[in-house]
N, C-alpha and C positions, 0 to 999 in steps of 0.2 A: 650405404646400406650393406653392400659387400662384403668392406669391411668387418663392421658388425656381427656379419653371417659366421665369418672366420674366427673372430675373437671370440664367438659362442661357443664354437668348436674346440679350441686350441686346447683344451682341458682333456679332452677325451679322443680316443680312438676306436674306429668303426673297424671289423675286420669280420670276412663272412670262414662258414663250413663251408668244404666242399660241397654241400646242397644247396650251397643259396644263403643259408640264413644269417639274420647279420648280430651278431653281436659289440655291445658298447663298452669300453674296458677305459680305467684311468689312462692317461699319456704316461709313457714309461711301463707299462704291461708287459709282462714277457709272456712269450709259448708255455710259461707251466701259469701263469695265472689264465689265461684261456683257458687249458685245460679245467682247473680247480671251476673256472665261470658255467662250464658244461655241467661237471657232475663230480663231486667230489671222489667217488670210484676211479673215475678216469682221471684225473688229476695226482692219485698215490699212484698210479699204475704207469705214469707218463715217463718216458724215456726220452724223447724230443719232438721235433712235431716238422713236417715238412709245412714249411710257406712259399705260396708261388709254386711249388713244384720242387723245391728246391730242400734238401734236407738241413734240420737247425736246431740249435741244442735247445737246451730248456731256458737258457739265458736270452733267448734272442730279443731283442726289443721291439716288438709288435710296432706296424706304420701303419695309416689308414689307407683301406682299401687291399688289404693281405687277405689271403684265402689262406686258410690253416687246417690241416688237419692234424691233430693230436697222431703222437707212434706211441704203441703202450707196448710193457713184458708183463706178464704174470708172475714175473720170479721179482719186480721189482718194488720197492719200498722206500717210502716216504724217507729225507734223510734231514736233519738239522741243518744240514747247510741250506735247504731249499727256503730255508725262512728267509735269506739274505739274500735271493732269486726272487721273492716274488712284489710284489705292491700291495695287492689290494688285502684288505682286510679278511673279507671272505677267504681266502689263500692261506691266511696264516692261519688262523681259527682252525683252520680244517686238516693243517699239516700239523700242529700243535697237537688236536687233538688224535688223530693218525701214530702219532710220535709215542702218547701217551698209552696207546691202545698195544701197542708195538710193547714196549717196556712191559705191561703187566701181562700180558703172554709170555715173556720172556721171564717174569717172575717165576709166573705160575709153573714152567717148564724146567725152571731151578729148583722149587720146590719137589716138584714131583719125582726130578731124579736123586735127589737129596733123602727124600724120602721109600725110594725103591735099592737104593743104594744102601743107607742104614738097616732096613728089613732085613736085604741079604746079609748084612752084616751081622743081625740079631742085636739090632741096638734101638734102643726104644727113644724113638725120638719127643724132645722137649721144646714147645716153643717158645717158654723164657729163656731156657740154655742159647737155645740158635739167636737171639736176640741178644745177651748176651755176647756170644762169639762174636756174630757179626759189630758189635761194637768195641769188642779188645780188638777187630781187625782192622779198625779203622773205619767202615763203612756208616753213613748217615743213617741211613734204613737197610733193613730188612731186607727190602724189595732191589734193592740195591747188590745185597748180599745175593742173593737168588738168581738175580740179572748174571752175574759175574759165575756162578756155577750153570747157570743155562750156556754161557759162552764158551765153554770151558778154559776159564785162566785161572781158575783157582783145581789143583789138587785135589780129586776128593779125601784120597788117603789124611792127605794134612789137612783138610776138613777135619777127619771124624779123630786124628790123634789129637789136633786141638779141642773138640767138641768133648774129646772123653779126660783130656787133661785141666778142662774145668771146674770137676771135680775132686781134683786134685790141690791138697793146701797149697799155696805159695810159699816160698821160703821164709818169708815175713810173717807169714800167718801160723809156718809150723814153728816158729821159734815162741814165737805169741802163747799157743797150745802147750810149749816145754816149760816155758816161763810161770803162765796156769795151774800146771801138771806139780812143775815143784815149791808152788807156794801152796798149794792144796796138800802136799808130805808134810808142807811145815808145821802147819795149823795142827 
């Protein structure tokens, strides 16, 4: 029957807060899937977590009977590698989505300087053109484009001299236009 007790077990792991309270986590859990099991607030915000007393990174692998408590920064943020840290589902769902919310802030904050940028410049901006650009640059999306000027690794300058050279024939296209030009004298 003992047995038995333990093989029920062997699946999961018991670990309390420092108040007491006991939480259930899959076997192989680490200190940021506790955290993510708390509250997904404190789980983006997690930097490591002291077990036992003992300070331990977000990697640690949780054993039954650990007291934990979650260490958080304010300045800290969810990162794609934490998907490869964590186990449970709930964890990844939450960093995923976290990741996703990260990204379109960081859009949004390309766009805005992109578009505070152009004003000063007295350039009337287009969202087919920047759609456009962003795809003679290589960029999948848009939002991709905007990520990359919120970071600053893209040039504005050479933003807006490609932005304004889009309008600009290509040498293919102006030969095109001469070719047009002098079968239109012929006629």
């Amino acid at each position: 029957m003992d047995e038995f007790k333990l093989n029920l077990y062997d699946k999961e792991v018991f670990v309390f807060t420092p108040n007491g309270d006991l939480h259930k986590l899959p076997k192989g859990a680490t200190a940021l899937d506790f955290a993510f099991s708390i509250h997904s607030a404190l789980g983006c915000k997690c930097v490591g977590a002291k077990v036992n007393g003992k300070n331990m990174t977000l990697k640690y692998v949780l054993n039954n009977g650990d007291e934990v408590e979650v260490l958080t920064s304010p300045t800290q943020k969810p990162s794609p590698a934490w998907l490869h840290i964590v186990t449970t589902s709930k964890a990844k769902t939450k960093i995923r989505q976290a990741l996703k919310e990260v990204e379109f802030k960081d859009a949004e904050m390309g766009r805005e300087a992109i578009i505070r940028r152009f004003k000063n410049w007295k350039i009337e901006l287009d969202d087919g053109k920047i759609s456009r650009l962003a795809k003679k640059k290589g960029f999948t999306t848009v939002s991709d484009f905007y990520q990359e000027i919120a970071h600053e690794n893209l040039d504005m300058h050479v933003v807006r001299d490609a932005y304004l050279d889009l309008d600009k024939p290509t040498i293919t296209e102006f030969s095109e236009l001469r070719k047009a030009d002098s079968f239109s004298k012929d006629i």
